[in-house]
C-alpha positions as CSV (number, residue, x, y, z in Angstrom):
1,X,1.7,-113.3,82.1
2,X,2.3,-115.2,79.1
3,X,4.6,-113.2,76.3
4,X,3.7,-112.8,72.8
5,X,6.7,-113.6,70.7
6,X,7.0,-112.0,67.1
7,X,8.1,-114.3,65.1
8,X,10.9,-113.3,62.6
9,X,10.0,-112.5,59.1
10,X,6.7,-111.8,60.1
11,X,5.3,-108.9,58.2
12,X,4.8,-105.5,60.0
13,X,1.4,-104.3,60.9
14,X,-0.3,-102.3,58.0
15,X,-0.2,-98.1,59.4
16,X,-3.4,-96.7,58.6
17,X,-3.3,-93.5,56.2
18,X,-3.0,-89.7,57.1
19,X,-6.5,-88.3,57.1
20,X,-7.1,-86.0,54.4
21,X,-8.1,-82.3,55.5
22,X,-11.7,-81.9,55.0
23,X,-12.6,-78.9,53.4
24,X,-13.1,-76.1,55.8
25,X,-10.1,-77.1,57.5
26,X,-7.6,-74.7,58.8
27,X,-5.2,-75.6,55.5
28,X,-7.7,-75.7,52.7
29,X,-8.6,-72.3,53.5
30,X,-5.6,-70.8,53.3
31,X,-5.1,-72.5,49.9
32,X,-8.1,-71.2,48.5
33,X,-7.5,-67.6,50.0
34,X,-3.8,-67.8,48.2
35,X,-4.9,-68.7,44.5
36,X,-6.5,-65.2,43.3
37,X,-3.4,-63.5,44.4
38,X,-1.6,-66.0,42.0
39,X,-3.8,-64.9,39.3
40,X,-3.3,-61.0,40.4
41,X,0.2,-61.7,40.2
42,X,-0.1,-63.1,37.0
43,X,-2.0,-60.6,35.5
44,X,0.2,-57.9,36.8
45,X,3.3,-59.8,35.1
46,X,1.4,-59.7,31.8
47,X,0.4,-56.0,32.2
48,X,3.9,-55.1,33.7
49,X,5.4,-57.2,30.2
50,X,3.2,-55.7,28.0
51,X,4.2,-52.3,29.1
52,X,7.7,-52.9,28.9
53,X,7.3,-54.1,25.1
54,X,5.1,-51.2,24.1
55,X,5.8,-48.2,26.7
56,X,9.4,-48.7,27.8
57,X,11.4,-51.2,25.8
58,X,14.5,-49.0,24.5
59,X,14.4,-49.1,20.4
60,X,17.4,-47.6,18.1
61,X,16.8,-44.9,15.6
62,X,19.0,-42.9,13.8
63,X,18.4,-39.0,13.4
64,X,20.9,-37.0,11.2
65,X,22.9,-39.9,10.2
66,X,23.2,-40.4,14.2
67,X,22.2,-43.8,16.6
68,X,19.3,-42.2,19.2
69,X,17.4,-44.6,21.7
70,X,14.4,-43.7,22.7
71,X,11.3,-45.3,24.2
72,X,9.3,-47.6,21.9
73,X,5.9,-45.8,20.5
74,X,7.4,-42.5,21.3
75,X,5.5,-39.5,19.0
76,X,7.8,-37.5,16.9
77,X,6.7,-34.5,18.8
78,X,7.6,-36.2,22.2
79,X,11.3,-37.2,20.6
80,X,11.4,-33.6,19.3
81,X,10.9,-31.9,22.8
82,X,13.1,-34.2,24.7
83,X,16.1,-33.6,22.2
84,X,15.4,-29.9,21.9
85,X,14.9,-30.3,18.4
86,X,17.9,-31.8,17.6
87,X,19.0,-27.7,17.4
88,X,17.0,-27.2,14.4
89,X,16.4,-23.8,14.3
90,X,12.5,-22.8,13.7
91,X,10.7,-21.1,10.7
92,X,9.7,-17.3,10.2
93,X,6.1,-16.4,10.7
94,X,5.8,-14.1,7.7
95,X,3.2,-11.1,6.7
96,X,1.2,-11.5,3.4
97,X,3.6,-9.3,2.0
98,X,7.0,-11.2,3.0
99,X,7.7,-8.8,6.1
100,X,9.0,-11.2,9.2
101,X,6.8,-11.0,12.1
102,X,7.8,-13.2,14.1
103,X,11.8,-15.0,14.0
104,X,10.7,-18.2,15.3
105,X,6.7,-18.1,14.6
106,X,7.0,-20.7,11.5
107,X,7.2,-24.0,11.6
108,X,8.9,-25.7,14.3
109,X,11.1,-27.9,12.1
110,X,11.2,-29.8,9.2
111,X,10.8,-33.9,9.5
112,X,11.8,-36.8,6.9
113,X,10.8,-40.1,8.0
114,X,12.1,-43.2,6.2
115,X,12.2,-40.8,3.1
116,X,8.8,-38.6,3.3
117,X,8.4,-35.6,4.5
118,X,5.7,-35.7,7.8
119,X,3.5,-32.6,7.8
120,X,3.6,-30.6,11.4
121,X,0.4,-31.4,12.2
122,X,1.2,-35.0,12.2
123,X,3.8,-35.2,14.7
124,X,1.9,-35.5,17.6
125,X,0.2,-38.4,17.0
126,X,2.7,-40.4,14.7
127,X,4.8,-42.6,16.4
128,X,8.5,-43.2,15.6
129,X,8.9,-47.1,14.7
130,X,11.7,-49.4,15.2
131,X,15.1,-48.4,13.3
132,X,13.5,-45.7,12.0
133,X,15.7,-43.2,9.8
134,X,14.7,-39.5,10.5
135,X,16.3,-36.1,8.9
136,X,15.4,-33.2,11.0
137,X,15.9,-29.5,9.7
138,X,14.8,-26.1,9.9
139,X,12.0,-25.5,10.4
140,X,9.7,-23.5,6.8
141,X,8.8,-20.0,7.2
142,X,4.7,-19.6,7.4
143,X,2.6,-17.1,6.2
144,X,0.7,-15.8,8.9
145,X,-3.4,-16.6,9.3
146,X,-5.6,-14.9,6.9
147,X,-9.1,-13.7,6.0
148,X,-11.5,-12.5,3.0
149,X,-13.6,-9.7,2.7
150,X,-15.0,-7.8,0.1
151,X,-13.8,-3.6,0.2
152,X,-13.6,-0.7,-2.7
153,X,-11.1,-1.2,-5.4
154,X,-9.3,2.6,-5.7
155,X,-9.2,3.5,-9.8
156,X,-6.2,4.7,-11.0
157,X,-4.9,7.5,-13.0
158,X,-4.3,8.2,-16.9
159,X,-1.9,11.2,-17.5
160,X,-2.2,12.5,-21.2
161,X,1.6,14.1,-22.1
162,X,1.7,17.0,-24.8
163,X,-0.6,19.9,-23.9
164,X,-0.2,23.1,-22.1
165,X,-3.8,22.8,-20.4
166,X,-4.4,20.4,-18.5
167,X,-7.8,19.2,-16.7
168,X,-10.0,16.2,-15.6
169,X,-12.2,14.9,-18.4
170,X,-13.0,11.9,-16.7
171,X,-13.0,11.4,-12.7
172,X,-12.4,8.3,-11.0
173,X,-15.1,6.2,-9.9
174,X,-14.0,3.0,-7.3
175,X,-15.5,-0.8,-8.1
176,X,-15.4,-3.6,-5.6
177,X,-12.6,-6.5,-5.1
178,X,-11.8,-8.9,-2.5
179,X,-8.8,-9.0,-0.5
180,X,-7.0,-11.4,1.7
181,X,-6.9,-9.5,4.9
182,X,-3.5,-10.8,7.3
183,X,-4.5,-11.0,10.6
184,X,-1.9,-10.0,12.3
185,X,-0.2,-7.7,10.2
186,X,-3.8,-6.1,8.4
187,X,-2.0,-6.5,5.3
188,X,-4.2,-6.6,2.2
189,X,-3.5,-8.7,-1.2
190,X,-6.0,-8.6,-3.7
191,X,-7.2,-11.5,-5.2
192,X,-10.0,-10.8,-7.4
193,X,-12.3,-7.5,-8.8
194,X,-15.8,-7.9,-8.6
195,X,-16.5,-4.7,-10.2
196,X,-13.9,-2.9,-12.6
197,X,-12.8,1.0,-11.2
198,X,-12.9,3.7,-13.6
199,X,-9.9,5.5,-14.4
200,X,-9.2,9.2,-13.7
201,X,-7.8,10.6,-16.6
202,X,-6.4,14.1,-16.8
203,X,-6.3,15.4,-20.7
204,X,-3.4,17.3,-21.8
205,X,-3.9,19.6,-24.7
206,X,-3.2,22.3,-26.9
207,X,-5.5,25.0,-27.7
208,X,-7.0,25.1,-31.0
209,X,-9.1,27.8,-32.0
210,X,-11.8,27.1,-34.0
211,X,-13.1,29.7,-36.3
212,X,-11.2,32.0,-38.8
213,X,-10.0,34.2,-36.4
214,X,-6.6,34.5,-34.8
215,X,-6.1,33.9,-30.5
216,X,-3.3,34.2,-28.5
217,X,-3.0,34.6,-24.6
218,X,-0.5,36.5,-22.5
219,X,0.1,35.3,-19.0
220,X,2.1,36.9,-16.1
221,X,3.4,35.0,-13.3
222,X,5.1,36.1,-9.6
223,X,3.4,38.9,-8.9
224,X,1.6,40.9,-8.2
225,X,4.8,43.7,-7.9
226,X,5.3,46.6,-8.5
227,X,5.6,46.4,-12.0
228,X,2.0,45.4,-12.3
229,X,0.5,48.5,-12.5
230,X,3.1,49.6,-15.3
231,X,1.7,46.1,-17.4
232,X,-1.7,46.7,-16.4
233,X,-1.4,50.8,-17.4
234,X,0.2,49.0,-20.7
235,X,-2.6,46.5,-21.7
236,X,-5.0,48.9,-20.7
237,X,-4.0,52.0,-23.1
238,X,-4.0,49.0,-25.7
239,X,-7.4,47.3,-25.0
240,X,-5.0,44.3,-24.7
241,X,-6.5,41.4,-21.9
242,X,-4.0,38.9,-20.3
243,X,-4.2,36.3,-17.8
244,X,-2.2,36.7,-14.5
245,X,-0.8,33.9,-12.3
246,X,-1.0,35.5,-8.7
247,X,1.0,34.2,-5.7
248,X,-0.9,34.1,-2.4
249,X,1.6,34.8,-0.6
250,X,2.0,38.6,-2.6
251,X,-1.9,39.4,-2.0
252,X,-1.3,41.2,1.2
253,X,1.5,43.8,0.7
254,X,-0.3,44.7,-2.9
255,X,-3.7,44.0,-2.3
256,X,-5.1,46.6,-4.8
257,X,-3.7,45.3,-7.4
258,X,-5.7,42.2,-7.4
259,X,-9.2,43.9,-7.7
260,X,-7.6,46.6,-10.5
261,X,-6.7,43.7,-12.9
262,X,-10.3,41.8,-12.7
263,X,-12.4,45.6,-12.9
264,X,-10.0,45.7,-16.2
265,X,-11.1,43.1,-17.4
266,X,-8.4,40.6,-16.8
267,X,-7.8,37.0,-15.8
268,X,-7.1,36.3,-12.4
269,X,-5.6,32.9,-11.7
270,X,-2.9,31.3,-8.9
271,X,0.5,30.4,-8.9
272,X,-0.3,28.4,-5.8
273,X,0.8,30.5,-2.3
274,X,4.5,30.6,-2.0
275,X,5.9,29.6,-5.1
276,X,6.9,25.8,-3.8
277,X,7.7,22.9,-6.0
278,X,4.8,21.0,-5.5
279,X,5.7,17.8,-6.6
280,X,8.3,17.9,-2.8
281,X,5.5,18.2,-0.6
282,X,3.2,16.3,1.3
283,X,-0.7,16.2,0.3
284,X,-1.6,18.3,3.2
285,X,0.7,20.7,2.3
286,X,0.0,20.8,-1.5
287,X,-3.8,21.2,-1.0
288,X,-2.7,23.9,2.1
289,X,-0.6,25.1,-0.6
290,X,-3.7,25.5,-3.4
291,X,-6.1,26.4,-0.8
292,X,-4.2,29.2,1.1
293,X,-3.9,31.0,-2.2
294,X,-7.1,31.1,-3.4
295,X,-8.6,32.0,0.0
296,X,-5.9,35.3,-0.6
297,X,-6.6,35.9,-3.9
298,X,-10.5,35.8,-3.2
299,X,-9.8,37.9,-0.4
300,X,-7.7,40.6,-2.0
301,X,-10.0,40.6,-5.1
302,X,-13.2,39.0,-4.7
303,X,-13.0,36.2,-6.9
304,X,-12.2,32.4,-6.0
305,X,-9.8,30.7,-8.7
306,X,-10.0,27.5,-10.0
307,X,-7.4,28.0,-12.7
308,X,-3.9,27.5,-11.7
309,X,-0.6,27.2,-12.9
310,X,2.1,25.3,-10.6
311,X,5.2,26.4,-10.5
312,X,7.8,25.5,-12.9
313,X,4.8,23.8,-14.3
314,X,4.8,20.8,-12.4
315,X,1.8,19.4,-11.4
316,X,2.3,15.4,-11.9
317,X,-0.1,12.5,-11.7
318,X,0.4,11.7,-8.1
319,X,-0.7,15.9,-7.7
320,X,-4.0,15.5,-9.5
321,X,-4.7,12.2,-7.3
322,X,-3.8,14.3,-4.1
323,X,-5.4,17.6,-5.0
324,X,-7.2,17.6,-8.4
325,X,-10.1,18.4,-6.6
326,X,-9.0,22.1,-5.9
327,X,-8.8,23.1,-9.2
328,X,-10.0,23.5,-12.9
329,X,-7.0,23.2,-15.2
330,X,-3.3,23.5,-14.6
331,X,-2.0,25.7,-17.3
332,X,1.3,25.4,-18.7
333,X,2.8,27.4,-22.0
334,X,3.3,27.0,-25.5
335,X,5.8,30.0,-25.7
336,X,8.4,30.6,-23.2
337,X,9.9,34.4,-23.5
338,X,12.8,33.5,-21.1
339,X,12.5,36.5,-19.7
340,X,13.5,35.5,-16.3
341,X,17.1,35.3,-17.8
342,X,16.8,39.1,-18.6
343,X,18.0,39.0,-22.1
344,X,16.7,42.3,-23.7
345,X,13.2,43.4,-24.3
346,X,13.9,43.3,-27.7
347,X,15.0,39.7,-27.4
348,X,11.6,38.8,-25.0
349,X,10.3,40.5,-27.9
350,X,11.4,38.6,-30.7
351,X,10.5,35.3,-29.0
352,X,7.3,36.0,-28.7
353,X,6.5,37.4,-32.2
354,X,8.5,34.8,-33.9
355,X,7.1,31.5,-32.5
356,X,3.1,33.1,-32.4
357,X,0.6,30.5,-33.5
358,X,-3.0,30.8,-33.1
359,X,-3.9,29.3,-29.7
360,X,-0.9,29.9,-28.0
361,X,-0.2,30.7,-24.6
362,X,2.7,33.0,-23.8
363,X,4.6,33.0,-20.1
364,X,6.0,36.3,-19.4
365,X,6.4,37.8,-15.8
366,X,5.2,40.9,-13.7
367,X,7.1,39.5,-10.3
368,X,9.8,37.5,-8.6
369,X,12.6,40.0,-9.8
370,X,13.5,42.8,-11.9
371,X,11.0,42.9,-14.4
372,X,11.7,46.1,-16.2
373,X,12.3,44.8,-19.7
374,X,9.2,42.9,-19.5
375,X,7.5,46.5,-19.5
376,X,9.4,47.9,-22.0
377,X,8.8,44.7,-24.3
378,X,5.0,44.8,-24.0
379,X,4.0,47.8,-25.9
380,X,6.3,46.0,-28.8
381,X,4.9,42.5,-28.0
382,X,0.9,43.7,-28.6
383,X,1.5,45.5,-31.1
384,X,3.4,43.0,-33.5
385,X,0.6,40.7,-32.4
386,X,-1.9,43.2,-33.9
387,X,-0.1,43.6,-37.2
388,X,-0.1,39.4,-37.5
389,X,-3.7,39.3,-37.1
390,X,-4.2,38.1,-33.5
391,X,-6.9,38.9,-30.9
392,X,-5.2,38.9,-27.8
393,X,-7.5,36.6,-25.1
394,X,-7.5,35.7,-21.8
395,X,-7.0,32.0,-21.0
396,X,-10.6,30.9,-21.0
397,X,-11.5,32.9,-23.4
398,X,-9.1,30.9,-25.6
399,X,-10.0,27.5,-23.9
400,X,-13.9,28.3,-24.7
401,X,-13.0,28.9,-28.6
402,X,-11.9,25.1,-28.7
403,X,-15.4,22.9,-28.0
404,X,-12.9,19.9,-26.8
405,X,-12.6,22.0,-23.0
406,X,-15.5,21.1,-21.3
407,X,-17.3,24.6,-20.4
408,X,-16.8,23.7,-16.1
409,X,-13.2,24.3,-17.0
410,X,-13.8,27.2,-19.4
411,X,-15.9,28.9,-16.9
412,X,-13.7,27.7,-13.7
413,X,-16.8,25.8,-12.0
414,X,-15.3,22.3,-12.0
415,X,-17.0,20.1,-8.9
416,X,-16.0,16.2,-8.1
417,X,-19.4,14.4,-9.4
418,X,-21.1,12.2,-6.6
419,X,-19.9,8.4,-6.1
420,X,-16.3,9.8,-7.7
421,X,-13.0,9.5,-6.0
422,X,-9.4,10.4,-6.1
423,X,-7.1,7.7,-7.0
424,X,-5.1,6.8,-4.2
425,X,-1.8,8.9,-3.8
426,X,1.6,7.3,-4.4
C-alpha cells in the first residue's frame, strides 16, 4: 500500500470549532436558573448595607460632657431607657395646691439637645443625630391632670367691733364660681366668680335709747343658785326687771327658779350649757353647746331662748359662721361690776352707779360662787338708779327703744331667710 508522506513545513489541518450549546442545553439552563439569585443576592447586600448605615452603624454622642455610642437613628426615649436615664432622678407629680403626690410621677427627666430644651412628648419620636451634644437632668415636677366645673361660691363674713349687742343684719347669700377640680387629689382652685356672694355681716352696737327717757338693763349670769330667789325677792319688792343669763347645765337641780323669774316678769336668756369657752370647741359641740341649753331652759321654764350671752363674751366670727343660726343676739356689757372678784357691795355698788349711761347694760351675777354681796348691793344699786332718773329694763326692752335692732332680734324670733347660708367655718 502506497504511504502518504507529509511533507515538512506543510501546514496542519484546520480543527473545526467547539459547538456552541444550543439553548436548552444542560449548561444554559443552569446559567439562567443562577442569575436571579445574583440579583437576590444583590438586593440583599443593598438592604443588608442600608441597614447597617441607618439601623446599626455605631455613631458618637456625648451626654453630660461624656463620649456615648449608640446606634444611628436611635430615639432619645430608646437612649434614655437603655442608659437608665443617665441616673437622672425624675420629677414630682404635684396637687393643685403644691402637696407631692407622687415622688417620681413628674417628668421623667429633663433634655437639652444641641442647646434647646426637647419637650417630653417629643422624645419618642426624635431621633438623636450624629455627634450630637445632649444635657440630661432631673426631671420638672408636674402638676397633676385637672378639670373645670362650675359650684357655689361660699360668702364670707363681716364682723362689726365696738358694741355690746351683737346680731345678724345681713345673712349670707352664696353666688357661683368656677374651679379647677385636681383629679387625683379633688383639690379645688378658683379661677373665676360668675356670680358675686353676699357677705354675712354681724352688727356690733351700743344701745341708744331714743326718746327722753332714761334705760338701763341689769343682767345676771351663772345661775340659777341659790342666791336667785334672794335677787329675784329684791327686784321684785322694787318693781325692778333684769335680764338673766341661765346655764343649762343649772336648770335641773333649780328648776323652779326658771319659771319664777319669767311669771315675774323677767328676761330669760342662756349662758350656753356648761359655761365652756366657745371659741375651743368644735362646731358640733358649740351648736351641742347652744342647743342643749335652750332645750333646758325651755324645759325648766317654758320658754325657748334666742338671746344669749357666751361666756367671757366670746363669741367670734368663725362662731357666728358655725352657729349663728341658733341664736338672736350675743349680748355682751357696757358696765362690768367686777363682782366676781368680791370687792365689797359697796364697791359693786359704786361701779355701777358711777359709770350709768342711758342704754347701758350692766353684768352682775346670781351664780358660779359666793354671790352674797351681789344681794346686799342690789337694793343700793336700784335705788341710786331711781334717784338718777333711769327706768330699769330688760334687754329687749332696751334693744326695742333703739329702731336700728331689727324687731326679729328685739322679739327673739330670728330665722335664716331661704336661699341664705353660713359662711364656711375656719
Amino acid at each position: 500500500m502506497k504511504q502518504e508522506t507529509k511533507r515538512a513545513g506543510a501546514p496542519a489541518p484546520a480543527q473545526k470549532p467547539h459547538p456552541r450549546p444550543a439553548a436548552g442545553s444542560p449548561s444554559g439552563a443552569a446559567s439562567a436558573r443562577l442569575a436571579p439569585f445574583a440579583v437576590i443576592g444583590l438586593a440583599v447586600c443593598a438592604v443588608l448595607a442600608l441597614c447597617y448605615w441607618n439601623f446599626w452603624r455605631p455613631v458618637s454622642i456625648t451626654v453630660n460632657g461624656e463620649g456615648q455610642t449608640m446606634l444611628v437613628n436611635t430615639s432619645v426615649q430608646a437612649l434614655l431607657e437603655d442608659r437608665a436615664f443617665f441616673d437622672a432622678p425624675p420629677g414630682r407629680l404635684l396637687s393643685l395646691g403644691g402637696a407631692v403626690l407622687d415622688e417620681a410621677g413628674g417628668e421623667r427627666c429633663t433634655v437639652r439637645m444641641n442647646g434647646e430644651e426637647l419637650a417630653s412628648s417629643r422624645f419618642a419620636d426624635t431621633k438623636v443625630p450624629e455627634g450630637a451634644e445632649l444635657e440630661v437632668s432631673a426631671g420638672a415636677d408636674r402638676t397633676e391632670p385637672s378639670f373645670e366645673q362650675t359650684v357655689a361660691a361660699a360668702p364670707g363674713i363681716t364682723m362689726e367691733p365696738g358694741g355690746a349687742v351683737q346680731f345678724v343684719s345681713q345673712w349670707g347669700v352664696p353666688g357661683k364660681k368656677v374651679v379647677t377640680v385636681g383629679e387625683r387629689s379633688g383639690e379645688t382652685v378658683d379661677k373665676e366668680i360668675v356670680q358675686a356672694p353676699v357677705d354675712m355681716v354681724v352688727s356690733s352696737l351700743n344701745v341708744k335709747p331714743q326718746g327722753a327717757g332714761k334705760y338701763i338693763a341689769l343682767t345676771f349670769d351663772d345661775g340659777p343658785s341659790g342666791y336667785t330667789p334672794d335677787i329675784l325677792g329684791i327686784l321684785a319688792s322694787k318693781g325692778a326687771k333684769a335680764t338673766f343669763f341661765n346655764l343649762g347645765s343649772s336648770e335641773a337641780r333649780y328648776a323652779s327658779y326658771a319659771k319664777q323669774l319669767v311669771d315675774g316678769g323677767h328676761e330669760l336668756a342662756s349662758h350656753t350649757n356648761a359655761h365652756q369657752y366657745l371659741p375651743d370647741l368644735d362646731a358640733p359641740s358649740l351648736r351641742a353647746e347652744i342647743t342643749s341649753a335652750a332645750d333646758a331652759i325651755e324645759s325648766a321654764a317654758g320658754v325657748r331662748p334666742q338671746m344669749m350671752r357666751a361666756p367671757y363674751g366670746a363669741f367670734a366670727a368663725n362662731d357666728w359662721a358655725r352657729a349663728g343660726d341658733l341664736i338672736s343676739c350675743n349680748v355682751l356689757w357696757n358696765i362690768d361690776t367686777l363682782d366676781w372678784k368680791r370687792p365689797g357691795a359697796a364697791a359693786i355698788t359704786s361701779m355701777v352707779l358711777d359709770n350709768a349711761f342711758n342704754g347701758a347694760i350692766v353684768l352682775m351675777h346670781d351664780g358660779g360662787g359666793n354671790r352674797e354681796q351681789d344681794v346686799e348691793a342690789l337694793p343700793g344699786i336700784i335705788d341710786g338708779l331711781r334717784g338718777a332718773g333711769y327706768e330699769l329694763v330688760t334687754v329687749s326692752e332696751l334693744m326695742d327703744k333703739d329702731d336700728r335692732f331689727p324687731d326679729a332680734v328685739v322679739e327673739g324670733d330670728v330665722a335664716m331667710p331661704e336661699g341664705a347660708e353660713l359662711p364656711p367655718a375656719a
